[in-house]
Each structure stands twice: as C-alpha cells, then as structure tokens.
Jmol script that loads the backbone (N, CA, C; Angstrom):
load data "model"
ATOM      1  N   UNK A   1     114.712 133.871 110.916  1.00  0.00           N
ATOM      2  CA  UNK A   1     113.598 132.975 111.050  1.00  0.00           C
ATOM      3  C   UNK A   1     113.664 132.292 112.406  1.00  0.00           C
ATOM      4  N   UNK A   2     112.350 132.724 112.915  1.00  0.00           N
ATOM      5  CA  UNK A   2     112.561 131.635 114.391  1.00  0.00           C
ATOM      6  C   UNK A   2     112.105 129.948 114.179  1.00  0.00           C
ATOM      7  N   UNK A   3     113.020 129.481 114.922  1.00  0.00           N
ATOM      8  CA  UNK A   3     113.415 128.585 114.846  1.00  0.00           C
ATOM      9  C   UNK A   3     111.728 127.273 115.357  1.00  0.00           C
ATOM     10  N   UNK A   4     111.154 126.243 114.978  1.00  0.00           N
ATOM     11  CA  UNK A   4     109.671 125.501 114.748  1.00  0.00           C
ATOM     12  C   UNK A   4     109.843 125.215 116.356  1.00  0.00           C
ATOM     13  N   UNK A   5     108.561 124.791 117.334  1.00  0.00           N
ATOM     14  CA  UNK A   5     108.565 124.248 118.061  1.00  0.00           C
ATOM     15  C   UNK A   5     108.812 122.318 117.931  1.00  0.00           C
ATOM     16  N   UNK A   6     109.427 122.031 118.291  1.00  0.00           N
ATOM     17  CA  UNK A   6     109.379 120.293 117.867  1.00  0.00           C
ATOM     18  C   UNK A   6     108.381 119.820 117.640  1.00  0.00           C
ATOM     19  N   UNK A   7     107.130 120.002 118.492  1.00  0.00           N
ATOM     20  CA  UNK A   7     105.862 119.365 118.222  1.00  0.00           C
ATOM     21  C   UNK A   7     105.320 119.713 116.378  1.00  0.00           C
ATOM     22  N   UNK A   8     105.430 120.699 116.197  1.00  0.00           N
ATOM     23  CA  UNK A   8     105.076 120.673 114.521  1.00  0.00           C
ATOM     24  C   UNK A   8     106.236 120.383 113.580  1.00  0.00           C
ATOM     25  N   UNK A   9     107.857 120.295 114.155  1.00  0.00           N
ATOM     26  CA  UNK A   9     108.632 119.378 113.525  1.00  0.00           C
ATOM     27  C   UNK A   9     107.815 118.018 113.112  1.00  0.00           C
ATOM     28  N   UNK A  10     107.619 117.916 114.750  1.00  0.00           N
ATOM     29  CA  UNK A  10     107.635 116.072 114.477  1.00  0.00           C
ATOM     30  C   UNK A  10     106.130 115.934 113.515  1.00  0.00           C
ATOM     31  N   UNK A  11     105.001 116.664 113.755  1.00  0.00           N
ATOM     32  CA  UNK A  11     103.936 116.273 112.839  1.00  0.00           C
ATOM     33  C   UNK A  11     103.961 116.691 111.614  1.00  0.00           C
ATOM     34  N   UNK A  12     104.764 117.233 110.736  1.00  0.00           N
ATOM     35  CA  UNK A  12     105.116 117.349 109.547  1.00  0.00           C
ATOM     36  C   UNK A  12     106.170 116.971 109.627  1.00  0.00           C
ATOM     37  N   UNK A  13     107.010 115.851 109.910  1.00  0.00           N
ATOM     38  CA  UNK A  13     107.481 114.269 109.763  1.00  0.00           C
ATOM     39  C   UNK A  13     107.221 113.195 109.980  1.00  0.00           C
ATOM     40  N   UNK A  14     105.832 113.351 110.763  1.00  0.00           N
ATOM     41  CA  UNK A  14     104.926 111.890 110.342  1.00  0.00           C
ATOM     42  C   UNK A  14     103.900 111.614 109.887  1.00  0.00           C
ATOM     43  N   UNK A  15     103.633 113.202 108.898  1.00  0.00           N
ATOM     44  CA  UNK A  15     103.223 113.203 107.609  1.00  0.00           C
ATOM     45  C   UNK A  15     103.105 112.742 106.729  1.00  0.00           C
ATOM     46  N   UNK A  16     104.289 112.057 106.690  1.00  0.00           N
ATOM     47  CA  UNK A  16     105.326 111.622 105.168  1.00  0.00           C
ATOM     48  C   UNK A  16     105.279 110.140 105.727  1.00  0.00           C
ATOM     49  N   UNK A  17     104.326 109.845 106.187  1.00  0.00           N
ATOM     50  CA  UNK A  17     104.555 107.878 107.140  1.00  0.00           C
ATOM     51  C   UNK A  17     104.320 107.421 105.569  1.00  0.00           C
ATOM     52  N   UNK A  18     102.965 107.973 105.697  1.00  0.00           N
ATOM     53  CA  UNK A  18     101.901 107.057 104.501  1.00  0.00           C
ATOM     54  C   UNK A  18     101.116 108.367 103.934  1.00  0.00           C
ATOM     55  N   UNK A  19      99.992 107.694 103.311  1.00  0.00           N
ATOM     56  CA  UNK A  19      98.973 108.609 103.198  1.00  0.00           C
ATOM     57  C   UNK A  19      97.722 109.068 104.492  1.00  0.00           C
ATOM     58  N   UNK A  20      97.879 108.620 105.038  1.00  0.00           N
ATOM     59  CA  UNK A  20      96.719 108.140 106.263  1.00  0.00           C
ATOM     60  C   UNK A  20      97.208 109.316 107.607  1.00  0.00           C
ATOM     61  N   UNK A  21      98.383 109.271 107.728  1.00  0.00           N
ATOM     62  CA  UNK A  21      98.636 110.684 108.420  1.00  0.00           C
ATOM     63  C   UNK A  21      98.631 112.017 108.360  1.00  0.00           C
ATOM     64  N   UNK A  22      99.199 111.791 106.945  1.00  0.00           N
ATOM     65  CA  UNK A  22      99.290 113.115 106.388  1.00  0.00           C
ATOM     66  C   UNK A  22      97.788 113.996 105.912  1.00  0.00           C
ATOM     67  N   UNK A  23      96.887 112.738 105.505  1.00  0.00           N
ATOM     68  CA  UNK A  23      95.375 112.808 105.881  1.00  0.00           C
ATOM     69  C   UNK A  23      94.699 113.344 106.930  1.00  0.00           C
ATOM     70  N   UNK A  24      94.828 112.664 108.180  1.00  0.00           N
ATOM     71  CA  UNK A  24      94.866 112.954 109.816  1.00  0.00           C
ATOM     72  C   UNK A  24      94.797 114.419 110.059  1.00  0.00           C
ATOM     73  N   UNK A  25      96.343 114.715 109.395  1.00  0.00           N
ATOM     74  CA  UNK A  25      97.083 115.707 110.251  1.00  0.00           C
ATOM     75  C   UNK A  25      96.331 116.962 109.709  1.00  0.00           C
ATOM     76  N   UNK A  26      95.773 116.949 108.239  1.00  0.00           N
ATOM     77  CA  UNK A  26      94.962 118.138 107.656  1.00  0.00           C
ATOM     78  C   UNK A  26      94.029 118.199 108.768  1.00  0.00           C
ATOM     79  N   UNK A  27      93.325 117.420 109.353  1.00  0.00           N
ATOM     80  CA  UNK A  27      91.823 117.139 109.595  1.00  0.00           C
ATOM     81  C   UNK A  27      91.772 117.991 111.214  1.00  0.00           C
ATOM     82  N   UNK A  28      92.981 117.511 111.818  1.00  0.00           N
ATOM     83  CA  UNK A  28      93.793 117.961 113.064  1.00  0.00           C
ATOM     84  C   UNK A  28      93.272 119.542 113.442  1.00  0.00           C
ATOM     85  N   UNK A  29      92.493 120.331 114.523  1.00  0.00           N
ATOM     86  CA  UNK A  29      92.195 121.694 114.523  1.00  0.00           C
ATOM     87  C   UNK A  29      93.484 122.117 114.988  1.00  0.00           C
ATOM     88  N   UNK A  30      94.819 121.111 116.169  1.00  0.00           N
ATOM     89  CA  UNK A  30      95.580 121.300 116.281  1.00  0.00           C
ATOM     90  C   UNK A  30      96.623 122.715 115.506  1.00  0.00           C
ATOM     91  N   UNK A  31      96.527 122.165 114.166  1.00  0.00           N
ATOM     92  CA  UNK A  31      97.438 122.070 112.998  1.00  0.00           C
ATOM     93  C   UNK A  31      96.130 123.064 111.579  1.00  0.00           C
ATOM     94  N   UNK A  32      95.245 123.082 112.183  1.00  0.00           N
ATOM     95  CA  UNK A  32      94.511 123.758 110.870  1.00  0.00           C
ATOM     96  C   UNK A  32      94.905 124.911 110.405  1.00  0.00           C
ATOM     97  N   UNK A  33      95.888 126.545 111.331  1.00  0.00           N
ATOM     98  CA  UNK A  33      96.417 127.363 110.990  1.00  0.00           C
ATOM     99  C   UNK A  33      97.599 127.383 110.670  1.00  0.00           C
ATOM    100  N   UNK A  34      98.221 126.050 110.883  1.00  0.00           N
ATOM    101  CA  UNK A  34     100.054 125.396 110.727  1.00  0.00           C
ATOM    102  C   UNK A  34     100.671 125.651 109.189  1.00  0.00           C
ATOM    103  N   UNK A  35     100.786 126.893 109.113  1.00  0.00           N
ATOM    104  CA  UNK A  35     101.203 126.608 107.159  1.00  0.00           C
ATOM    105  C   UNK A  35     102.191 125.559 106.964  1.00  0.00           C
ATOM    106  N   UNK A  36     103.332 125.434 107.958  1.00  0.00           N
ATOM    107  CA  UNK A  36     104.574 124.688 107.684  1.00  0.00           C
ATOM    108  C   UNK A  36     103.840 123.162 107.673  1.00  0.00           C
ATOM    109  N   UNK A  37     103.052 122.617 108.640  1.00  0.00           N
ATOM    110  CA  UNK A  37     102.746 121.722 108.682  1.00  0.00           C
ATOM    111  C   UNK A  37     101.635 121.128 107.993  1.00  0.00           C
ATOM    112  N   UNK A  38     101.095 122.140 107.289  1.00  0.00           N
ATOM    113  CA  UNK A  38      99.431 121.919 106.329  1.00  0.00           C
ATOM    114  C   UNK A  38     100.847 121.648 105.064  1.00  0.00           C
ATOM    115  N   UNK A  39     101.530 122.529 104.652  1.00  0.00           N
ATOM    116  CA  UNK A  39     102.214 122.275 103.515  1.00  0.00           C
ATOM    117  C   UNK A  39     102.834 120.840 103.250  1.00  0.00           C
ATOM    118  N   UNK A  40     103.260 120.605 104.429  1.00  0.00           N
ATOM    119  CA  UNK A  40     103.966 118.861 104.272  1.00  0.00           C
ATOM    120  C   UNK A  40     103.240 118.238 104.329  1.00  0.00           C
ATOM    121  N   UNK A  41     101.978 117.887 104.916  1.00  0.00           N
ATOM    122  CA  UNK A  41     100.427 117.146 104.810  1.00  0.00           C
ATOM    123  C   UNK A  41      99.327 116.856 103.989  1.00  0.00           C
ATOM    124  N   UNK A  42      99.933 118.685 102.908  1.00  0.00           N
ATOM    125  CA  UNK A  42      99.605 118.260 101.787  1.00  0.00           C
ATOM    126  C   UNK A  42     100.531 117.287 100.634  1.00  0.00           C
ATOM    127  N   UNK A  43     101.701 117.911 100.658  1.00  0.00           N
ATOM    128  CA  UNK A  43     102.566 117.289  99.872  1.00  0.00           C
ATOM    129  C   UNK A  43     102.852 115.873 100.164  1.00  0.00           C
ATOM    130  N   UNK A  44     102.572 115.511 101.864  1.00  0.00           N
ATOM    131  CA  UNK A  44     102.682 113.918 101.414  1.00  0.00           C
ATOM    132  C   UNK A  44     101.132 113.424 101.155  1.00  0.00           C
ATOM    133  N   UNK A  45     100.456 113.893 100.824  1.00  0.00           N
ATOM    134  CA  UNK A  45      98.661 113.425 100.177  1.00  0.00           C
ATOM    135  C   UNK A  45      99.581 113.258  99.159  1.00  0.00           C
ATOM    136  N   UNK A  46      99.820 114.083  98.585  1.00  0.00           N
ATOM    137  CA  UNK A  46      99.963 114.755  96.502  1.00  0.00           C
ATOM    138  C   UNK A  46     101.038 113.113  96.500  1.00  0.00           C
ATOM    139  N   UNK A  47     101.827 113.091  97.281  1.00  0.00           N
ATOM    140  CA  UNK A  47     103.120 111.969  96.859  1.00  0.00           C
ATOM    141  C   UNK A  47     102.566 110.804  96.724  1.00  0.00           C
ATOM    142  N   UNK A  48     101.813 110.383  97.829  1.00  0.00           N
ATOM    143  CA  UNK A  48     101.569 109.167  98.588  1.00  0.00           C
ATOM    144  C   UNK A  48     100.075 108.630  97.362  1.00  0.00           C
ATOM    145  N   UNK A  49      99.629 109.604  97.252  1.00  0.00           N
ATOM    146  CA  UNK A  49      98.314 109.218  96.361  1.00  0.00           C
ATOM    147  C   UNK A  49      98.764 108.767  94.613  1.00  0.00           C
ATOM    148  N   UNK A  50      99.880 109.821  94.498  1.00  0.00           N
ATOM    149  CA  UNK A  50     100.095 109.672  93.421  1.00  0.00           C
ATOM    150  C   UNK A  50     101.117 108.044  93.028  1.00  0.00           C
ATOM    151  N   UNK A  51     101.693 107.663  93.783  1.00  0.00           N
ATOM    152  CA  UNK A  51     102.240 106.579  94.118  1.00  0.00           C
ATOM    153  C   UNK A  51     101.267 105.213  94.017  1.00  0.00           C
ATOM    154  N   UNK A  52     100.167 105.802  95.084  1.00  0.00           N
ATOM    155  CA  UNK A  52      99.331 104.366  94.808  1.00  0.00           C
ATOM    156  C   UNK A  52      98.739 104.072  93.287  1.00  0.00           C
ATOM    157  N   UNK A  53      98.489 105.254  93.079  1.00  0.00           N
ATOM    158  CA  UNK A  53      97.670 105.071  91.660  1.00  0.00           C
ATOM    159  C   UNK A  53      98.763 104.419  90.825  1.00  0.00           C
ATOM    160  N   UNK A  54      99.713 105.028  90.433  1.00  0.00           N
ATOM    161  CA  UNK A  54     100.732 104.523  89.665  1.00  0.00           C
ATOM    162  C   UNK A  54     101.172 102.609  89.594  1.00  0.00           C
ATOM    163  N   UNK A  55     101.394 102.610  91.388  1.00  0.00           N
ATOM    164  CA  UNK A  55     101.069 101.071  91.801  1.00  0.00           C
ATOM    165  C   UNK A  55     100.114 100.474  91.333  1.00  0.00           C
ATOM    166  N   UNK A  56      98.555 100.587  91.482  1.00  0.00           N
ATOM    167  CA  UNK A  56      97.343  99.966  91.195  1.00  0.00           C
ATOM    168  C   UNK A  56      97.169  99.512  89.400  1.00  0.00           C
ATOM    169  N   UNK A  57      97.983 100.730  89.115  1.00  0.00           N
ATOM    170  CA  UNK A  57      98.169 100.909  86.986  1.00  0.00           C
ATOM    171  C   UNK A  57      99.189  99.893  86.717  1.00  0.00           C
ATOM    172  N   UNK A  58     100.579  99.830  87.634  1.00  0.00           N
ATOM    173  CA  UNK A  58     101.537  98.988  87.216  1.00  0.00           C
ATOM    174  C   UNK A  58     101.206  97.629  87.109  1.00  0.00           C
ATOM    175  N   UNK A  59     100.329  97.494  88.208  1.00  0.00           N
ATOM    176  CA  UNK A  59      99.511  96.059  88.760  1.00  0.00           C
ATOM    177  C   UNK A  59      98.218  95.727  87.641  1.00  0.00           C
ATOM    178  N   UNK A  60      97.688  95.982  87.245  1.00  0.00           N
ATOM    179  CA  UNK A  60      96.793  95.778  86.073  1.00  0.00           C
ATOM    180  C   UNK A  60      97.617  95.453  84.747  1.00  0.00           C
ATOM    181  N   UNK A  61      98.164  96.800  84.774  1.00  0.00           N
ATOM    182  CA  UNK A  61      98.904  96.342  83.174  1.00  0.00           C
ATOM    183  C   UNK A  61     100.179  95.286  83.296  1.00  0.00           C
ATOM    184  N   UNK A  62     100.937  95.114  84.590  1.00  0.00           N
ATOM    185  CA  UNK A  62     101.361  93.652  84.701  1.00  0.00           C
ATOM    186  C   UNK A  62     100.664  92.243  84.212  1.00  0.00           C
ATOM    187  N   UNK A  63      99.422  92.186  84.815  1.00  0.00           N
ATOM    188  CA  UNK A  63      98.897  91.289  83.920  1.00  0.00           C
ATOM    189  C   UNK A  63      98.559  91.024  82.560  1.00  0.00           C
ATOM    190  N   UNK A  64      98.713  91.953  81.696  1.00  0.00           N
ATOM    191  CA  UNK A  64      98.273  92.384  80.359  1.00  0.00           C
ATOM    192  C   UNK A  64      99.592  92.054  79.172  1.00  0.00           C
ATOM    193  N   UNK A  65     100.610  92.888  80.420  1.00  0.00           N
ATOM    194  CA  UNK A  65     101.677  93.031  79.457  1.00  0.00           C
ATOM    195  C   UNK A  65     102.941  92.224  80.049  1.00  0.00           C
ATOM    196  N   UNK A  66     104.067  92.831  79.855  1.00  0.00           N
ATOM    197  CA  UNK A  66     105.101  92.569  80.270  1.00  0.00           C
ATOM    198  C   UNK A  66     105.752  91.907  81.578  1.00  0.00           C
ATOM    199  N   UNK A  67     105.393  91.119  82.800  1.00  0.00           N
ATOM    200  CA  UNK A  67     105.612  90.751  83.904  1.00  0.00           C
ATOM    201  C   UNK A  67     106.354  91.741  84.488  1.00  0.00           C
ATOM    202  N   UNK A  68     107.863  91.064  83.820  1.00  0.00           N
ATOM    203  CA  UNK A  68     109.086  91.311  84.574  1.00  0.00           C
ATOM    204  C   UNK A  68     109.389  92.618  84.459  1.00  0.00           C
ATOM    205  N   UNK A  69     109.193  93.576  83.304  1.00  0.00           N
ATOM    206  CA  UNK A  69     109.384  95.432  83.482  1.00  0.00           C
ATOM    207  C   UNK A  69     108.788  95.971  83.923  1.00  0.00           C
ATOM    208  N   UNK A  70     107.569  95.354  84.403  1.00  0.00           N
ATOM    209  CA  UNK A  70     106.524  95.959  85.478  1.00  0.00           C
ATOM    210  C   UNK A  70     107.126  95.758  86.939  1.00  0.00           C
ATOM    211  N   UNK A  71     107.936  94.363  87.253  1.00  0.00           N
ATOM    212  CA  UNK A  71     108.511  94.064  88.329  1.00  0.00           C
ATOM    213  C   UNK A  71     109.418  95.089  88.672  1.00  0.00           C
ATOM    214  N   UNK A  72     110.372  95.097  87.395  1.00  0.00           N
ATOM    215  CA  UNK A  72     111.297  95.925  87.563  1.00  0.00           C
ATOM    216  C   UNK A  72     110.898  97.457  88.252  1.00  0.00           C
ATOM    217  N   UNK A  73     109.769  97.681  87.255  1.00  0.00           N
ATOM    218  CA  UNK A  73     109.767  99.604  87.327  1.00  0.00           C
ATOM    219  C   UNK A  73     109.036  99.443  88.924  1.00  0.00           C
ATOM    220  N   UNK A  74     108.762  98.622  89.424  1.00  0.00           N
ATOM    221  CA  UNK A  74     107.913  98.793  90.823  1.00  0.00           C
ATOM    222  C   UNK A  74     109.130  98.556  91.532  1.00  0.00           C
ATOM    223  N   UNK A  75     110.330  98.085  91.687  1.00  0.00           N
ATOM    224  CA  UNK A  75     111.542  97.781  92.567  1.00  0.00           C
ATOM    225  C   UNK A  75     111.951  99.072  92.467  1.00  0.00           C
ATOM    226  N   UNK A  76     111.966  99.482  91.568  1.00  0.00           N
ATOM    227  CA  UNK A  76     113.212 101.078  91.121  1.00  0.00           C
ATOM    228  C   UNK A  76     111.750 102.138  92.010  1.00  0.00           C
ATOM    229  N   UNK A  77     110.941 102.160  91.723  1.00  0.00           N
ATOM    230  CA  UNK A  77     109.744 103.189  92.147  1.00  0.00           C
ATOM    231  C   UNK A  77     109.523 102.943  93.970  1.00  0.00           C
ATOM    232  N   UNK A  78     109.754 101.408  94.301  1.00  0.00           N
ATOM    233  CA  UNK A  78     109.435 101.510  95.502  1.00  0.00           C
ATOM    234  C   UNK A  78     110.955 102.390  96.302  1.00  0.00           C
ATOM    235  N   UNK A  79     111.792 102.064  95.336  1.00  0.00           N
ATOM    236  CA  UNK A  79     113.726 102.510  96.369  1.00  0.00           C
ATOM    237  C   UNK A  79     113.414 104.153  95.845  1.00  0.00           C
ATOM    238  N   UNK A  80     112.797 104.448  94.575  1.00  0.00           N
ATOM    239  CA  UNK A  80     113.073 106.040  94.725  1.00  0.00           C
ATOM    240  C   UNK A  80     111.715 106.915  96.317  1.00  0.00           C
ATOM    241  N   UNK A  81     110.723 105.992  96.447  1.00  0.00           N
ATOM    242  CA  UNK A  81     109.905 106.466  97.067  1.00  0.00           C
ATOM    243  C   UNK A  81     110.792 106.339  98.194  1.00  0.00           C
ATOM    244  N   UNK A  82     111.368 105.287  98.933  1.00  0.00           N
ATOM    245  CA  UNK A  82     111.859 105.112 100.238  1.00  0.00           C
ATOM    246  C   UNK A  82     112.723 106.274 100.325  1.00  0.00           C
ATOM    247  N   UNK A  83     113.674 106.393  99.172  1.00  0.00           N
ATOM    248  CA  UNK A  83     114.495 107.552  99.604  1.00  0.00           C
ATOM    249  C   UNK A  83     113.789 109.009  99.451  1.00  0.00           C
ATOM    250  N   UNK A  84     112.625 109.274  99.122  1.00  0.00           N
ATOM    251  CA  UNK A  84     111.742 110.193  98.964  1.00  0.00           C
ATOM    252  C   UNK A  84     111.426 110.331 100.542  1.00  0.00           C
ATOM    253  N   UNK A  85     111.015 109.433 101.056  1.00  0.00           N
ATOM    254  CA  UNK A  85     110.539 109.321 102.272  1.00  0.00           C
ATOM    255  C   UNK A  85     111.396 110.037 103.541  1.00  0.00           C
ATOM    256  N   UNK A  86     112.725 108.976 103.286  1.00  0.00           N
ATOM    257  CA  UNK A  86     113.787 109.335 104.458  1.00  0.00           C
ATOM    258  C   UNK A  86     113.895 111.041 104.331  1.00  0.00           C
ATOM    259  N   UNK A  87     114.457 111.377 103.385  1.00  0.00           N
ATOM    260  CA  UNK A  87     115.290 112.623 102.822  1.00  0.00           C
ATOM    261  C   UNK A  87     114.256 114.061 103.128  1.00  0.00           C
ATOM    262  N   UNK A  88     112.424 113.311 102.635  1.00  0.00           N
ATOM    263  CA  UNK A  88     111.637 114.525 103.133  1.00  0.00           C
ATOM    264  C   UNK A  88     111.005 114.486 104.623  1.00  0.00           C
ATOM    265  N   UNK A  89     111.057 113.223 105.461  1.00  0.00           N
ATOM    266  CA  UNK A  89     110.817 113.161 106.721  1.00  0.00           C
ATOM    267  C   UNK A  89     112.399 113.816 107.396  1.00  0.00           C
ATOM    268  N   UNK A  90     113.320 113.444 106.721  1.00  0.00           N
ATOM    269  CA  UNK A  90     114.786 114.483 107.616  1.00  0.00           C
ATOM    270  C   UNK A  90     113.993 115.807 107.566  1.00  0.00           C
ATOM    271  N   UNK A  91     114.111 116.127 106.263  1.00  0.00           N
ATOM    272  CA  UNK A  91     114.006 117.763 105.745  1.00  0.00           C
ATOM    273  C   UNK A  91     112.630 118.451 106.784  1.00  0.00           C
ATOM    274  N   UNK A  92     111.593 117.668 106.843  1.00  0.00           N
ATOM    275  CA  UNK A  92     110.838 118.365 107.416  1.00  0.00           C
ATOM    276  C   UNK A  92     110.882 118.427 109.311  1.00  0.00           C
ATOM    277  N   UNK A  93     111.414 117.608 110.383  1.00  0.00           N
ATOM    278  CA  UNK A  93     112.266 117.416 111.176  1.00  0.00           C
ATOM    279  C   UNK A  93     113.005 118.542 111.758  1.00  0.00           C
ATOM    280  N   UNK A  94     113.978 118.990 110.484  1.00  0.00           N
ATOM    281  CA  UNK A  94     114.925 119.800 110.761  1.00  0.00           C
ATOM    282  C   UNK A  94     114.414 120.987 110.640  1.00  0.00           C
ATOM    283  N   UNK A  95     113.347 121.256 110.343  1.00  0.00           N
ATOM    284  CA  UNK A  95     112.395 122.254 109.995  1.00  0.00           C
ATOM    285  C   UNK A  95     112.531 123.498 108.660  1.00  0.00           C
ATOM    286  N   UNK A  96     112.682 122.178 107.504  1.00  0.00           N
ATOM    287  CA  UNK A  96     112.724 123.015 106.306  1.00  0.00           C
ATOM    288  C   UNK A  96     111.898 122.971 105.724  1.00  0.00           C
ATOM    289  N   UNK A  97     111.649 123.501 104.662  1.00  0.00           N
ATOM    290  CA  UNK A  97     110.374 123.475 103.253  1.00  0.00           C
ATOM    291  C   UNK A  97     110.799 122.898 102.308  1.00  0.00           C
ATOM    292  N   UNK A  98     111.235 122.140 102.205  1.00  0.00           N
ATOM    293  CA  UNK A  98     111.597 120.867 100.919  1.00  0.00           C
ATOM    294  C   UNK A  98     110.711 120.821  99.968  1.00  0.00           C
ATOM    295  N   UNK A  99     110.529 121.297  99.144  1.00  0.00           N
ATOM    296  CA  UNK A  99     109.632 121.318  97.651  1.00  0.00           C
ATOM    297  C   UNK A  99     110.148 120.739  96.659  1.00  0.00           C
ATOM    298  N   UNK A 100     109.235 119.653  96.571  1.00  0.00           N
ATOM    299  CA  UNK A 100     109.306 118.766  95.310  1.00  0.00           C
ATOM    300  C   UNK A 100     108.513 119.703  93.998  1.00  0.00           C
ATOM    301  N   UNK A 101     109.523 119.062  93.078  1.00  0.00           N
ATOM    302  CA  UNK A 101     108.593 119.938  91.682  1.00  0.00           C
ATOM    303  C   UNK A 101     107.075 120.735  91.519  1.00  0.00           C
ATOM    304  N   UNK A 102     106.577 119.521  91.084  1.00  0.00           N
ATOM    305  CA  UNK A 102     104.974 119.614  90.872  1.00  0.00           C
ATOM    306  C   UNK A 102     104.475 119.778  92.268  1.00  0.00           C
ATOM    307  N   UNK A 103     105.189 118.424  93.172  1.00  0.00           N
ATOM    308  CA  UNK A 103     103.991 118.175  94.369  1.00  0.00           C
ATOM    309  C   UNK A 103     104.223 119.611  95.296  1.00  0.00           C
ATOM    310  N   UNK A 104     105.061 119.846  95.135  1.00  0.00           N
ATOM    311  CA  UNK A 104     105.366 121.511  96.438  1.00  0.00           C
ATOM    312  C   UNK A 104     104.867 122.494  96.067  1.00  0.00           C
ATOM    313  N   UNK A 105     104.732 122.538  94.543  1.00  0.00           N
ATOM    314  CA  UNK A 105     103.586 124.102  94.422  1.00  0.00           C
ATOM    315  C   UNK A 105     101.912 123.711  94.241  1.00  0.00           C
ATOM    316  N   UNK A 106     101.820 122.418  94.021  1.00  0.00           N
ATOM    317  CA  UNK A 106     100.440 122.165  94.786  1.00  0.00           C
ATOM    318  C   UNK A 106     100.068 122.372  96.085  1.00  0.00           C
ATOM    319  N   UNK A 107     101.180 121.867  96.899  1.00  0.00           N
ATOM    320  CA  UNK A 107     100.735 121.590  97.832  1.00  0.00           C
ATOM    321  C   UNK A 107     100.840 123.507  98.760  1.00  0.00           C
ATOM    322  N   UNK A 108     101.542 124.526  98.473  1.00  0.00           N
ATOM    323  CA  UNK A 108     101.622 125.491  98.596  1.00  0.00           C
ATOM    324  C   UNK A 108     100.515 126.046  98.214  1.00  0.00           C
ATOM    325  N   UNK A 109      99.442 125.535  97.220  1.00  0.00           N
ATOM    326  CA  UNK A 109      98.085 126.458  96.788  1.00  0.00           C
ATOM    327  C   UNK A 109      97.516 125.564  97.715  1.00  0.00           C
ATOM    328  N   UNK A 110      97.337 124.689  98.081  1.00  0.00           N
ATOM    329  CA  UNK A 110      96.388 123.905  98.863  1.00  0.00           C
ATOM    330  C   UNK A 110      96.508 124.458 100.414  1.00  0.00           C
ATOM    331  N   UNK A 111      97.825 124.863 100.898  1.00  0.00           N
ATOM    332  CA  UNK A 111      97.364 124.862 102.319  1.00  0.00           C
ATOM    333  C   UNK A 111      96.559 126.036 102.767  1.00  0.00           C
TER     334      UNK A 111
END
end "model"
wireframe off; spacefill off
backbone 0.3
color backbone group
C-alpha cells in the first residue's frame, strides 16, 4: 500500500474536530473522489450527530427525571467521546481505516 499524501492525512483528521468539518470536508471538490477521506467525513457526521442527539435527549429527560444519572451518563459519554476523538484523529493521521462498529460500515456505504 502506498503510503497517503499528508494533505489528506491531515483532512481526514480534522474531520473528527466536530461535526462542522467533517460536513465541510464532504462538500470539498478537493476531496469529492478521496475514498480514505470521504470515509472519515462520513464517520465523523455518523459519530458527531449521533452524540448530539443523544446530548439534546439526555438534556430533556434530565429535567423530567433523574438529575444526577443524567449528569453522570453525560460525564462518562463526554470522556468516552474525547477518547473517541484522540484515538480516531491519531488513527486517521497515521493513515489508517479505523472502523467503528455500526458507524464504519455506514460510513463505507456512504462514501
């Protein structure tokens, strides 16, 4: 396998910022034939979206229900996302295909 040019290292690692890049970077003509880099652009959409929603749900039903296990599960959800973050911004960097469960074979039909 030959080895990525850095420039599509680095944009399928700042993919994975937020949702808003990884957004961008689809939109990019740059990057529109980039499988390596459409794949991580999708997969951080699939992460990053799925995250907020989860947030926006925790935040409603906080008020409803329980305070503090809502506090809780958003402390534990924000440290598993951060290390989600670091581990797939390395991985994609170094120029691998890091596939998460669900979100990597979505994001493999999507690009």
């Amino acid at each position: 396998m030959t080895p990525l040019p850095p420039a599509e290292r680095a944009a399928a690692a700042v993919a994975y910022l937020t949702l808003l890049p990884g957004a961008v970077i689809l939109f990019l003509p740059a990057f529109r034939n980039n499988r390596f880099v459409r794949f991580h652009a999708w997969q951080s959409v699939l992460l990053w979206g799925v995250f907020f929603v989860l947030t926006i749900a925790a935040l409603f039903l906080s008020n409803v229900a329980a305070a503090m296990l809502f506090l809780l599960f958003g402390i534990l959800a924000s440290l598993a996302m951060l290390f989600l973050w670091i581990v797939l911004s390395i991985k994609a960097w170094e120029g691998e295909r890091f596939e998460l469960p669900l979100f990597g074979m979505l994001a493999e039909r999507l690009k």
